[in-house]
N, CA and C atoms of all chains as a GROMACS GRO file, in nm:
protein
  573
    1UNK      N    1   1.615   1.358   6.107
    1UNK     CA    2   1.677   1.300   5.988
    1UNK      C    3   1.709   1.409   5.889
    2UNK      N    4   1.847   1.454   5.882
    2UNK     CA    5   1.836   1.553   5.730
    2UNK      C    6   1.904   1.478   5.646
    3UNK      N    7   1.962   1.352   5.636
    3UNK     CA    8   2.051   1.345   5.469
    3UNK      C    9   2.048   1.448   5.406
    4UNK      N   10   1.997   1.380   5.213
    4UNK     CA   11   1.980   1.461   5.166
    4UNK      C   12   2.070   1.555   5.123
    5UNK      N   13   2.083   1.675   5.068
    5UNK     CA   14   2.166   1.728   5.030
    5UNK      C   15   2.213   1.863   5.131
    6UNK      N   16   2.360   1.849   5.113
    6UNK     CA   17   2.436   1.928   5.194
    6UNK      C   18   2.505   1.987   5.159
    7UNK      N   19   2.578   2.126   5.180
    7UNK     CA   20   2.667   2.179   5.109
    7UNK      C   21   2.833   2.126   5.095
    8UNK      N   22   2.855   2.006   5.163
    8UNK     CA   23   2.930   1.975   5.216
    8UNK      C   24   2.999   1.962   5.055
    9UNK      N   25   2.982   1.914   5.008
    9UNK     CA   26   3.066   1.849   4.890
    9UNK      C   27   3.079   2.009   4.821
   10UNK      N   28   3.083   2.116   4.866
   10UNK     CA   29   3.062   2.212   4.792
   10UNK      C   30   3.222   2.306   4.920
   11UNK      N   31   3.196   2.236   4.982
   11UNK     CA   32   3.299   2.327   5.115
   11UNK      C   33   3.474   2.333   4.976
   12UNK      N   34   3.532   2.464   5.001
   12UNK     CA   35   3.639   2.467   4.939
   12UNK      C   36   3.630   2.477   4.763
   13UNK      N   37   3.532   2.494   4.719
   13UNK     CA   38   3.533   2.541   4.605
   13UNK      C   39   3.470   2.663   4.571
   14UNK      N   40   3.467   2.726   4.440
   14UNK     CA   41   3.441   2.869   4.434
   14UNK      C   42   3.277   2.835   4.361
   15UNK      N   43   3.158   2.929   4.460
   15UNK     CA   44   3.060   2.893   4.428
   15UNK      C   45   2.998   3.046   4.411
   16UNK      N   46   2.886   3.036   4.374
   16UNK     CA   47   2.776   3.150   4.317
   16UNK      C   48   2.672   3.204   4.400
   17UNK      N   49   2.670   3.275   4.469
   17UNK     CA   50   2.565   3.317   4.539
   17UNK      C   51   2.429   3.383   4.515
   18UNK      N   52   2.330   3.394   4.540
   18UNK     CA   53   2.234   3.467   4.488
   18UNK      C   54   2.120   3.465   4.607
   19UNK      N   55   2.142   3.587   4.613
   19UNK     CA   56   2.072   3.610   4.779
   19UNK      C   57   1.955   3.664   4.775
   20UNK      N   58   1.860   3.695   4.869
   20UNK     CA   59   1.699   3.742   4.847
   20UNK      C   60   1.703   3.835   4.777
   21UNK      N   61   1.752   3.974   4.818
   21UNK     CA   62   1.814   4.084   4.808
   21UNK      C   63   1.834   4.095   4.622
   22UNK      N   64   1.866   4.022   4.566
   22UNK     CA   65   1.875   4.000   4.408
   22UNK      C   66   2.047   4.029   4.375
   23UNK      N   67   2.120   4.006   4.484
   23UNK     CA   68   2.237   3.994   4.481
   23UNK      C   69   2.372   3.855   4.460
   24UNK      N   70   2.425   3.912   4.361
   24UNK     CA   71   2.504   3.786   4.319
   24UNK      C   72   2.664   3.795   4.393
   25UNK      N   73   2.711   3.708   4.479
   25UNK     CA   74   2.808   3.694   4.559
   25UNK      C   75   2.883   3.573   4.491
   26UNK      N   76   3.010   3.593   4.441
   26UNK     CA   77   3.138   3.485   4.431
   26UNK      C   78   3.233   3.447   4.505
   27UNK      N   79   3.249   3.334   4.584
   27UNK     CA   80   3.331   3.325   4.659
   27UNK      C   81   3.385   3.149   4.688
   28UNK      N   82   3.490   3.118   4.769
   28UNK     CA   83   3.494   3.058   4.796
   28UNK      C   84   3.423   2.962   4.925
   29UNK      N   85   3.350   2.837   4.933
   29UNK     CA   86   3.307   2.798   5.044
   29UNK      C   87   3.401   2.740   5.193
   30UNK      N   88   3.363   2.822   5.268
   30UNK     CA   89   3.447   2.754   5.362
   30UNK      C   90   3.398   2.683   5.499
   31UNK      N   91   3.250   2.732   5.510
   31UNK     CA   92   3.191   2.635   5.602
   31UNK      C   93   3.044   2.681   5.578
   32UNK      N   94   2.965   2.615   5.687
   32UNK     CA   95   2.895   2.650   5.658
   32UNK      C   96   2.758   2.573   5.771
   33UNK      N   97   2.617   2.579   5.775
   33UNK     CA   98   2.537   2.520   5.894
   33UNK      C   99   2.425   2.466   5.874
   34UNK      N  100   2.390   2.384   5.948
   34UNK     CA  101   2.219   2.383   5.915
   34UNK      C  102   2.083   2.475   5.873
   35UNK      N  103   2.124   2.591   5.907
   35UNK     CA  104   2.080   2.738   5.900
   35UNK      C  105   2.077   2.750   5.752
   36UNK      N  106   2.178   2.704   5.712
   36UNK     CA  107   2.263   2.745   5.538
   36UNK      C  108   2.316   2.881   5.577
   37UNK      N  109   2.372   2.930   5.714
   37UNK     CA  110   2.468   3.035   5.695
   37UNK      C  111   2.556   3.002   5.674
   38UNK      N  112   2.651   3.057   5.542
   38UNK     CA  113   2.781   3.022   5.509
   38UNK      C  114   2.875   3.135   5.496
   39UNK      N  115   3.036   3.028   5.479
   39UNK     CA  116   3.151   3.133   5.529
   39UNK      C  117   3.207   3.160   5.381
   40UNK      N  118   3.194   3.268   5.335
   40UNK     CA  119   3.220   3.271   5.193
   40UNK      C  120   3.411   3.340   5.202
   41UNK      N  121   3.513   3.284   5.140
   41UNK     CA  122   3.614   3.372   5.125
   41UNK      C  123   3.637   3.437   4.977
   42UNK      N  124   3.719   3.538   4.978
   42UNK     CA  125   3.800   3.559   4.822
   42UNK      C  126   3.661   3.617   4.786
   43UNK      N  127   3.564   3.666   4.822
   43UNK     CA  128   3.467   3.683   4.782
   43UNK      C  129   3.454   3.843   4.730
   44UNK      N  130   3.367   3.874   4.627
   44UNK     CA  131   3.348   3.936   4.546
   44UNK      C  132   3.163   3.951   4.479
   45UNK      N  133   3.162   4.070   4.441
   45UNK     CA  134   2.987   4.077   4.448
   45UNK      C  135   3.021   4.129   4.277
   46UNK      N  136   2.897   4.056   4.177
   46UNK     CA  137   2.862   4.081   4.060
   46UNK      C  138   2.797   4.157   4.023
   47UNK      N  139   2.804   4.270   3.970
   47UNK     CA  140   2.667   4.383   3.991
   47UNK      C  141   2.664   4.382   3.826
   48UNK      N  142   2.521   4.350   3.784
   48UNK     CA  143   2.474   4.392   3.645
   48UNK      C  144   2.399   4.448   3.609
   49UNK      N  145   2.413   4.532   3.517
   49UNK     CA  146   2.350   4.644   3.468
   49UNK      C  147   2.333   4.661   3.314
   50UNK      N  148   2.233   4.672   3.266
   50UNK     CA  149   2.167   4.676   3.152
   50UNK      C  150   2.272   4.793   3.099
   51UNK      N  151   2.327   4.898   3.174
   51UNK     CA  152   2.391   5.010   3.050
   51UNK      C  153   2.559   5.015   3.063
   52UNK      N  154   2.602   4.900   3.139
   52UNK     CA  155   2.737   4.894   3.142
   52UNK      C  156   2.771   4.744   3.163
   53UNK      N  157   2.898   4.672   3.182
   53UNK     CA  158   2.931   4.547   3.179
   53UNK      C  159   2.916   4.531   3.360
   54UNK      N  160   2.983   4.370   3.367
   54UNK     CA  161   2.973   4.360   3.505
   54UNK      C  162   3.034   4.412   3.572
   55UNK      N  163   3.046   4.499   3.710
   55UNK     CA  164   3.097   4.517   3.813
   55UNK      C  165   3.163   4.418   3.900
   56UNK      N  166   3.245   4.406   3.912
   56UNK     CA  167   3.289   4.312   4.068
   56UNK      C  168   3.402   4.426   4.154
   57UNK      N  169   3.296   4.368   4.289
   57UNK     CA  170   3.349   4.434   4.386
   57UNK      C  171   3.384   4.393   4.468
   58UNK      N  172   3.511   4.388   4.504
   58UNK     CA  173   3.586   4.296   4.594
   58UNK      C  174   3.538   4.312   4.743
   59UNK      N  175   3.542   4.162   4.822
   59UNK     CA  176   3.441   4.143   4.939
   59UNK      C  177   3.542   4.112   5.063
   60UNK      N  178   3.618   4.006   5.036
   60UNK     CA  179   3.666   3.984   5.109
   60UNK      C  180   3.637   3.872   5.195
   61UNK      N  181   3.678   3.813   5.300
   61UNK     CA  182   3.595   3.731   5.380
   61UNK      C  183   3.460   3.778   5.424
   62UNK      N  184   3.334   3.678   5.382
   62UNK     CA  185   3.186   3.718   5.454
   62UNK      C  186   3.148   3.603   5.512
   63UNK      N  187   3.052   3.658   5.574
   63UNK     CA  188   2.908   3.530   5.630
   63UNK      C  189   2.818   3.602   5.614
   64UNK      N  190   2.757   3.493   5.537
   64UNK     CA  191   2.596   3.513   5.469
   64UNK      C  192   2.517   3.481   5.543
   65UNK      N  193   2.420   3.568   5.575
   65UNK     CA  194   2.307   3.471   5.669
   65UNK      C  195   2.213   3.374   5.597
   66UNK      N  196   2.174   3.273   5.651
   66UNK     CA  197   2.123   3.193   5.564
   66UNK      C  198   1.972   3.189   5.517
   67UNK      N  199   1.939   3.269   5.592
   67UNK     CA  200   1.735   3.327   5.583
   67UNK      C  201   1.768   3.451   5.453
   68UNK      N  202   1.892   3.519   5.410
   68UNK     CA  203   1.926   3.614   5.296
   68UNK      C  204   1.917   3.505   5.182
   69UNK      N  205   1.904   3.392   5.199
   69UNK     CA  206   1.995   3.288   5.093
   69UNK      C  207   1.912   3.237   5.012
   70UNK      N  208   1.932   3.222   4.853
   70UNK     CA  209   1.836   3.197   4.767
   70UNK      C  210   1.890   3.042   4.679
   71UNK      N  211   2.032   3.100   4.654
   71UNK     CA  212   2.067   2.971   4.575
   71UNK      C  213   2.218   2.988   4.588
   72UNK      N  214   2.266   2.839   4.602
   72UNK     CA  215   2.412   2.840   4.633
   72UNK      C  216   2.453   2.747   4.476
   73UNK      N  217   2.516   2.802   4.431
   73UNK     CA  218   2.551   2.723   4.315
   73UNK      C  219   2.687   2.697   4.308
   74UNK      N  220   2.716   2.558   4.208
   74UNK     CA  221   2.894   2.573   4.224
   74UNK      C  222   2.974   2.621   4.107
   75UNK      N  223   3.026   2.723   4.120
   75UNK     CA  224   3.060   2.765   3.983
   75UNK      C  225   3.180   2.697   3.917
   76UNK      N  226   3.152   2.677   3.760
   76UNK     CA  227   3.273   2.578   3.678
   76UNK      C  228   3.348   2.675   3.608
   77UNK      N  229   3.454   2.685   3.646
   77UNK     CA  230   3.581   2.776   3.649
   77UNK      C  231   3.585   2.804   3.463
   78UNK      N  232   3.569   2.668   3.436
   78UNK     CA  233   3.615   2.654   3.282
   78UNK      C  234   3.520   2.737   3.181
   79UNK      N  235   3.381   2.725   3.236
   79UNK     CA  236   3.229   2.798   3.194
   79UNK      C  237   3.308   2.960   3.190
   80UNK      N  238   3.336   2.955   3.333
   80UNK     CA  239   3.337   3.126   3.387
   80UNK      C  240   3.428   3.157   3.323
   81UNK      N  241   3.539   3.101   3.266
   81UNK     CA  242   3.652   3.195   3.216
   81UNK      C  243   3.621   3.232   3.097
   82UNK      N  244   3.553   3.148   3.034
   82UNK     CA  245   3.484   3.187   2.886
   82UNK      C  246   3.405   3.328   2.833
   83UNK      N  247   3.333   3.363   2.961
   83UNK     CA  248   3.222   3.459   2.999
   83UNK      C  249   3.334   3.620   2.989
   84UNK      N  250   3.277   3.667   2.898
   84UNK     CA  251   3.317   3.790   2.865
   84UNK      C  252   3.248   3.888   2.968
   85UNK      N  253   3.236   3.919   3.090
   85UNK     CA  254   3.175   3.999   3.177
   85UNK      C  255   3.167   4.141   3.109
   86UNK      N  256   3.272   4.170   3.084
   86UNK     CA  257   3.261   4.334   3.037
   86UNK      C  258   3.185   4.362   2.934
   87UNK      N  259   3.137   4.252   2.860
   87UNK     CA  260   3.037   4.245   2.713
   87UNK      C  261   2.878   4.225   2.792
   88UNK      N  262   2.882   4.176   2.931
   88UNK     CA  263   2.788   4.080   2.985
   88UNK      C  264   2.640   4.270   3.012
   89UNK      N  265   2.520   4.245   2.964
   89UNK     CA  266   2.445   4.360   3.020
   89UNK      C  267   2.341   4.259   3.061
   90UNK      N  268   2.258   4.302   3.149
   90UNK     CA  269   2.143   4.195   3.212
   90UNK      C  270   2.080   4.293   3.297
   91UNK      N  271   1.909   4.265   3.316
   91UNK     CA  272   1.839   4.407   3.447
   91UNK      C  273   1.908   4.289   3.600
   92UNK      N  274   1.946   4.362   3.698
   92UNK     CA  275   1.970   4.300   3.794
   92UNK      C  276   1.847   4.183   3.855
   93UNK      N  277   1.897   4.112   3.936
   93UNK     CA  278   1.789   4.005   3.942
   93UNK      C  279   1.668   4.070   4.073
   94UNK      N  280   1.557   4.026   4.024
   94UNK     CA  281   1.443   4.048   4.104
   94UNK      C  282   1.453   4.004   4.256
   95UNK      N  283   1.418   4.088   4.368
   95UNK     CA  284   1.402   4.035   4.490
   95UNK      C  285   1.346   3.946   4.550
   96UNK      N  286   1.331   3.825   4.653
   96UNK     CA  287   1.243   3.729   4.698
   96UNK      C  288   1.123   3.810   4.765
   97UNK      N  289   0.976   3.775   4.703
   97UNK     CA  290   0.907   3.828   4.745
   97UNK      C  291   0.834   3.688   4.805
   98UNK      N  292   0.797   3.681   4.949
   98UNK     CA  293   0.708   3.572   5.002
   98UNK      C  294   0.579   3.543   5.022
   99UNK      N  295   0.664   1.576   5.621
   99UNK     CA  296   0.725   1.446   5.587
   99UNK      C  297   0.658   1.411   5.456
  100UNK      N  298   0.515   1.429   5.372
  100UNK     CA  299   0.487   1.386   5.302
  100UNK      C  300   0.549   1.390   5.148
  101UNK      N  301   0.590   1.565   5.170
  101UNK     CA  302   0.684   1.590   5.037
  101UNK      C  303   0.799   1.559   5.006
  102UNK      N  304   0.905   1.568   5.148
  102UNK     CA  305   0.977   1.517   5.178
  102UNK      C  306   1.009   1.352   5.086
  103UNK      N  307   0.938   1.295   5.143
  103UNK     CA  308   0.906   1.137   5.075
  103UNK      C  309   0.881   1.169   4.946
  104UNK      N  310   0.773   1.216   4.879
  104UNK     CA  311   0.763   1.216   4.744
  104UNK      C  312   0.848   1.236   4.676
  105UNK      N  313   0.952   1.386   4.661
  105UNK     CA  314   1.057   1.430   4.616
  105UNK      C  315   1.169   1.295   4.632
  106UNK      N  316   1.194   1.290   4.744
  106UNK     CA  317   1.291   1.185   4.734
  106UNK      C  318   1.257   1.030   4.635
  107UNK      N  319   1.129   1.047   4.561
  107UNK     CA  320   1.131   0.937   4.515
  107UNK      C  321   1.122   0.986   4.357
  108UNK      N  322   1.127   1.118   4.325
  108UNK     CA  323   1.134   1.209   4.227
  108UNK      C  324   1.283   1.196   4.175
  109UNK      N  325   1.354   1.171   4.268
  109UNK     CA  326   1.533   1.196   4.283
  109UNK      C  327   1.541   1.082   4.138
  110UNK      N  328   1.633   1.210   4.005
  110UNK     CA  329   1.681   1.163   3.898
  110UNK      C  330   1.606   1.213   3.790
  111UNK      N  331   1.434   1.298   3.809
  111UNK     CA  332   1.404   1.345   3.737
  111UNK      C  333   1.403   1.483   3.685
  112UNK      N  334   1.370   1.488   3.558
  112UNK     CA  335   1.410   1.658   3.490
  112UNK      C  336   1.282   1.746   3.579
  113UNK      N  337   1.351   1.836   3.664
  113UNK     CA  338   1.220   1.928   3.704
  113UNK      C  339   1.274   2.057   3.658
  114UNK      N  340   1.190   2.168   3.706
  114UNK     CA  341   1.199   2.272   3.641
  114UNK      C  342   1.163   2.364   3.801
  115UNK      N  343   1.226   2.451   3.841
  115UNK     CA  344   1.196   2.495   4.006
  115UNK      C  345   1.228   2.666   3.996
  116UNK      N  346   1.054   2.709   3.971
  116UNK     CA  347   1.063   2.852   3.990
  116UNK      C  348   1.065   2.926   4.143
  117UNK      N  349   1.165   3.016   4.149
  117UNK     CA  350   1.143   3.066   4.266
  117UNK      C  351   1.090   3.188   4.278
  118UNK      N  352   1.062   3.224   4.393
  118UNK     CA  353   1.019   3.345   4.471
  118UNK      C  354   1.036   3.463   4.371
  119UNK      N  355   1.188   3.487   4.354
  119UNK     CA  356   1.230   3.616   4.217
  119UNK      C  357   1.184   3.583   4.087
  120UNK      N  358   1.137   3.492   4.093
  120UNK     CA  359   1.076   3.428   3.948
  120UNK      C  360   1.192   3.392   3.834
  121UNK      N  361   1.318   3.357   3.935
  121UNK     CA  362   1.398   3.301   3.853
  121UNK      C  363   1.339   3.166   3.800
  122UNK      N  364   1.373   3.085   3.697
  122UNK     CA  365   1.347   2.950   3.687
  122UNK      C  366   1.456   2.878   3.681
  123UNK      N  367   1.442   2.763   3.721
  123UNK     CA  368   1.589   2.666   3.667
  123UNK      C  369   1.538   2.559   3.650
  124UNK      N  370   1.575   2.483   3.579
  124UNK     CA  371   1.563   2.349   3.455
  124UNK      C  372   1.715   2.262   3.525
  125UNK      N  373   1.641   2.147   3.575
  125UNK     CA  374   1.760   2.050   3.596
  125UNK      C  375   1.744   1.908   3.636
  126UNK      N  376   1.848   1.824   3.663
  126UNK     CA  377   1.777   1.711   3.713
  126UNK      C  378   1.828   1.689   3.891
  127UNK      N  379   1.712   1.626   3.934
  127UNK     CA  380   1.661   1.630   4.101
  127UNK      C  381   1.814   1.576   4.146
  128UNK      N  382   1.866   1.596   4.173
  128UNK     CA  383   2.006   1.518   4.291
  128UNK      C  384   1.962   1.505   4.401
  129UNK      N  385   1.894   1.550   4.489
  129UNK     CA  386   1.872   1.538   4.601
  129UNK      C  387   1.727   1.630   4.711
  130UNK      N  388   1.690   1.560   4.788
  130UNK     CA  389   1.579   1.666   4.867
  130UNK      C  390   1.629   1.640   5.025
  131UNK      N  391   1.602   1.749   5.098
  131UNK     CA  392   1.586   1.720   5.256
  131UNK      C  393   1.447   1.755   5.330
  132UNK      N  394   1.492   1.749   5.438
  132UNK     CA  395   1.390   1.792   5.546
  132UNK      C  396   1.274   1.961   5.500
  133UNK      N  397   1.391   2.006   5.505
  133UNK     CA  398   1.366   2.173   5.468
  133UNK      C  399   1.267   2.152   5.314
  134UNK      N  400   1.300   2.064   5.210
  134UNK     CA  401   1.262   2.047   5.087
  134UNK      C  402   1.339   2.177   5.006
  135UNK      N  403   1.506   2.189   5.113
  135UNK     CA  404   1.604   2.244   4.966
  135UNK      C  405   1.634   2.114   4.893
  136UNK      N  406   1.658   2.217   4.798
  136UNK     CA  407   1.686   2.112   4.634
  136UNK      C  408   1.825   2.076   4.568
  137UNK      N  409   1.868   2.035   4.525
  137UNK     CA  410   1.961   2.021   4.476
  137UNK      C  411   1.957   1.951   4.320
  138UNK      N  412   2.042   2.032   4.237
  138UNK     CA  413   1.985   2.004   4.135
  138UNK      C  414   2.101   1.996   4.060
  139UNK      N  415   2.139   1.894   3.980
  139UNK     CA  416   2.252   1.914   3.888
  139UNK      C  417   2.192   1.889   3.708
  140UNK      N  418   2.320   1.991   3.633
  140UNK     CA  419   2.282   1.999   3.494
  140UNK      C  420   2.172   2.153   3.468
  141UNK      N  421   2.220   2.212   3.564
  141UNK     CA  422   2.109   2.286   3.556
  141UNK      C  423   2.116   2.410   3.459
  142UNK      N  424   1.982   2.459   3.388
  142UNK     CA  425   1.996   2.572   3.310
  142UNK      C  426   1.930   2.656   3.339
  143UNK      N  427   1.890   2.789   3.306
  143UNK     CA  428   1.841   2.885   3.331
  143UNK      C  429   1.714   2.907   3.250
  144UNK      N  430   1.591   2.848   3.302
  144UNK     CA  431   1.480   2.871   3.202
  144UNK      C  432   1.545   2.994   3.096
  145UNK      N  433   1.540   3.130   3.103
  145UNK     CA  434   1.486   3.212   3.032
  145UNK      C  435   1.686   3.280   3.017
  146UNK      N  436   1.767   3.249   2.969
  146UNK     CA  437   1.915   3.241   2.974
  146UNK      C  438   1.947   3.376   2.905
  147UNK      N  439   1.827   3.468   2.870
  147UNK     CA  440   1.894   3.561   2.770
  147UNK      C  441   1.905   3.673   2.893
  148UNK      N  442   1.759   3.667   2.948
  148UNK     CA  443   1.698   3.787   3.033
  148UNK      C  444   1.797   3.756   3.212
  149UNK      N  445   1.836   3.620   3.204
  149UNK     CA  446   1.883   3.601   3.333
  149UNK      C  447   2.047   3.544   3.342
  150UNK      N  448   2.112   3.605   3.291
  150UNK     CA  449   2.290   3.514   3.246
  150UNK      C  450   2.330   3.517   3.368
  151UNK      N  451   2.258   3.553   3.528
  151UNK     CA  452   2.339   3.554   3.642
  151UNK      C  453   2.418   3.396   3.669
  152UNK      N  454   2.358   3.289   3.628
  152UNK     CA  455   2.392   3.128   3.641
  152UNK      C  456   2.481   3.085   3.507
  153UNK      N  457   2.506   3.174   3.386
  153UNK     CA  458   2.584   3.086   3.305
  153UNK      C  459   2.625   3.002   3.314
  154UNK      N  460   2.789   3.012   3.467
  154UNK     CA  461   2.886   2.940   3.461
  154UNK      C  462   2.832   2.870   3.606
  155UNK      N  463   2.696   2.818   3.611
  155UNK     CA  464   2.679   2.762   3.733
  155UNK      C  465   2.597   2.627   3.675
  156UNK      N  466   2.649   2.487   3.703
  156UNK     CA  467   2.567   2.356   3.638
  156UNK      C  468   2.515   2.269   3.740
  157UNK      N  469   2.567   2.294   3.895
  157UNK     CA  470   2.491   2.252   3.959
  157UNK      C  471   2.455   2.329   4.104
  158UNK      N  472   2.324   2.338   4.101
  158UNK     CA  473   2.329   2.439   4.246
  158UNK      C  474   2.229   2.364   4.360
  159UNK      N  475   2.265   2.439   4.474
  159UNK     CA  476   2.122   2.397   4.613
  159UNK      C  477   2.062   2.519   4.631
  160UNK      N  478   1.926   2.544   4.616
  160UNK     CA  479   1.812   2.604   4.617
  160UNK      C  480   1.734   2.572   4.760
  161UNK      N  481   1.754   2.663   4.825
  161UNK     CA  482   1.688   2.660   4.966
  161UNK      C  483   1.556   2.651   4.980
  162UNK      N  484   1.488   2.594   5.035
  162UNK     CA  485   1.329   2.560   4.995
  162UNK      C  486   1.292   2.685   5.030
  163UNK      N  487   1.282   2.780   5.169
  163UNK     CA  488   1.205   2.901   5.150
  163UNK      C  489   1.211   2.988   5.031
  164UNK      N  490   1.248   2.957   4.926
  164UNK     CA  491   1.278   3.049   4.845
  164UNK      C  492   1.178   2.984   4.667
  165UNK      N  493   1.143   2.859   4.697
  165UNK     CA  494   1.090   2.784   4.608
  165UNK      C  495   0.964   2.825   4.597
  166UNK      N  496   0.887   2.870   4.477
  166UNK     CA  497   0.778   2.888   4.443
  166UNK      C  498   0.707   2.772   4.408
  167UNK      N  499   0.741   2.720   4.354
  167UNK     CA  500   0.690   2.584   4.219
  167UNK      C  501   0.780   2.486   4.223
  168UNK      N  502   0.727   2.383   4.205
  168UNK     CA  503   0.813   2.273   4.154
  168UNK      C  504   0.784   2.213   4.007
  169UNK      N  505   0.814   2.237   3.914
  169UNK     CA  506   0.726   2.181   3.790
  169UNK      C  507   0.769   2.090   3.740
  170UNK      N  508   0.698   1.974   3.773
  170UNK     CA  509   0.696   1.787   3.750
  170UNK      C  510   0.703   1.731   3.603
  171UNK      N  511   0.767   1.614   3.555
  171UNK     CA  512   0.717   1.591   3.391
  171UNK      C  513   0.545   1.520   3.453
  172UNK      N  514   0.473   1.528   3.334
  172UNK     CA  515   0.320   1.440   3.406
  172UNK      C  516   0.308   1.305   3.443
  173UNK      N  517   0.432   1.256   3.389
  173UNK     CA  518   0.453   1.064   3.384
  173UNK      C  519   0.473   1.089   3.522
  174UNK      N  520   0.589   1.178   3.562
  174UNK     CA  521   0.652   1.165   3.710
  174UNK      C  522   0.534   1.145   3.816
  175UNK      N  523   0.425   1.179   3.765
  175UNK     CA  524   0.276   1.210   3.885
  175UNK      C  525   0.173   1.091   3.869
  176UNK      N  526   0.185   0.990   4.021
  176UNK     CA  527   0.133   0.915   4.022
  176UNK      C  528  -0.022   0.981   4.105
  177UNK      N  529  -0.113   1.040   4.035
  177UNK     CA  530  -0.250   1.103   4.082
  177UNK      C  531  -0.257   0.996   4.210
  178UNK      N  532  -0.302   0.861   4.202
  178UNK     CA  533  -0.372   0.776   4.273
  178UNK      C  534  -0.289   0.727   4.443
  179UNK      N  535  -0.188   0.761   4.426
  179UNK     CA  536  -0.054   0.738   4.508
  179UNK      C  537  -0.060   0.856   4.596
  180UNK      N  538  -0.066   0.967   4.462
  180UNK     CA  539  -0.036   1.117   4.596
  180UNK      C  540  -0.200   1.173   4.662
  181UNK      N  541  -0.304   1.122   4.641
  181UNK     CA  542  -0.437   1.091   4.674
  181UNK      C  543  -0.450   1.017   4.792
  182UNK      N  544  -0.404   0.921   4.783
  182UNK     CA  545  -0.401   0.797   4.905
  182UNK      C  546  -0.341   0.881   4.978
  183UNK      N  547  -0.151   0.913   5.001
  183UNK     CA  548  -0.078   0.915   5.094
  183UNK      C  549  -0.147   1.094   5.187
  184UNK      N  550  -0.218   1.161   5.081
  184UNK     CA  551  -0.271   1.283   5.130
  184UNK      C  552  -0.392   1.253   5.240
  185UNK      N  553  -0.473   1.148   5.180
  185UNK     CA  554  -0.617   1.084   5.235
  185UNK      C  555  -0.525   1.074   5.409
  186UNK      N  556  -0.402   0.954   5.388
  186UNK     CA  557  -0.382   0.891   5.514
  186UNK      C  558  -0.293   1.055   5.629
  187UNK      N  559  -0.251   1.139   5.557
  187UNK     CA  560  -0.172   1.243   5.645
  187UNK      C  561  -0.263   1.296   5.708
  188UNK      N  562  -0.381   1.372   5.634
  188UNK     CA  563  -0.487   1.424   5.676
  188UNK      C  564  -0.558   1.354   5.787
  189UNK      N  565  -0.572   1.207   5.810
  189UNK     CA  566  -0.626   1.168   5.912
  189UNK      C  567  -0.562   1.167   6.012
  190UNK      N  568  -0.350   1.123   5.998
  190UNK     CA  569  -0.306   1.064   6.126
  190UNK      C  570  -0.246   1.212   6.161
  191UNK      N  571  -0.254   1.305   6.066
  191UNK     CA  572  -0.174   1.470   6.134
  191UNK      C  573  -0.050   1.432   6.121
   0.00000   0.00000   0.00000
């Protein structure tokens, strides 16, 4: 039995990644598994740093493995456009420790 | 199966779900599965100054290996309920 929640309603929109690793991935969803490995497109990595603004570094099509995977979020376009990145400083995010 | 069940009867309340990186997030329950990933909409970033990686993110799924905590309101916790259903797992495995 899995109901419950699925990424499904999330397939085709541009979502937020945040992986063990303390890495933030933007991309679009395009599939994805029981695993939670997903097919990220248009994708792009957020790098923040306390002594400069955000980085993005263009990705391209990925697959995430899903044991890397911390939180899939869906990002609201309208939020994000607001977000001054180049003003944005933050310590990068902490690794999953188990 | 036991949490499984509980959570799903949690579904609609404000929790608060620290993980592993010691991120926190503040939201309300949308959904649980098998795995006990989460799904959570409305969600905020406990500590929003030190962590702006989620600004523009209001609803996310949180993979259970990655869940540290689940932090409950106290109304949400029926002691006598999650006592019993623990009493009966423990016996039938």
């Amino acid at each position: 039995m899995s109901g419950g929640p699925g990424l499904e309603s999330l397939v085709d929109q541009t979502i937020s990644v945040i992986t063990n690793d303390g890495r933030n991935i933007v991309g679009i969803l395009k599939g994805f598994d029981q695993a939670t490995n997903i097919i990220l497109d248009e994708s792009h990595e957020r790098v923040y740093s306390t002594k400069e603004g955000v980085q993005q570094l263009v990705l391209g099509l990925y697959i995430i493995r899903g044991d890397n995977i911390s939180i899939v979020g869906e990002l609201d376009e309208e939020l994000d456009a607001n977000l001054d990145l180049s003003k944005l400083r933050a310590h990068p995010l902490k690794p999953v420790i188990h | 199966m036991l949490f499984f069940s509980y959570f799903k009867d949690l579904v609609g309340r404000e929790v608060t779900v620290e993980l592993k990186n010691d991120l926190a997030i503040r939201g309300t329950l949308h959904s649980v599965d098998q795995y006990l990933n989460i799904k959570l909409e409305n969600t905020r970033v406990v500590d929003q100054e030190n962590y702006p990686h989620m600004l523009s993110v209001r609803n996310c799924f949180i993979r259970g290996s990655v869940v540290r905590y689940v932090q409950l309101p106290p109304e949400g916790v029926d002691i006598e309920l999650l006592h019993d259903a623990t009493r009966r797992e423990a016996r039938g495995g």
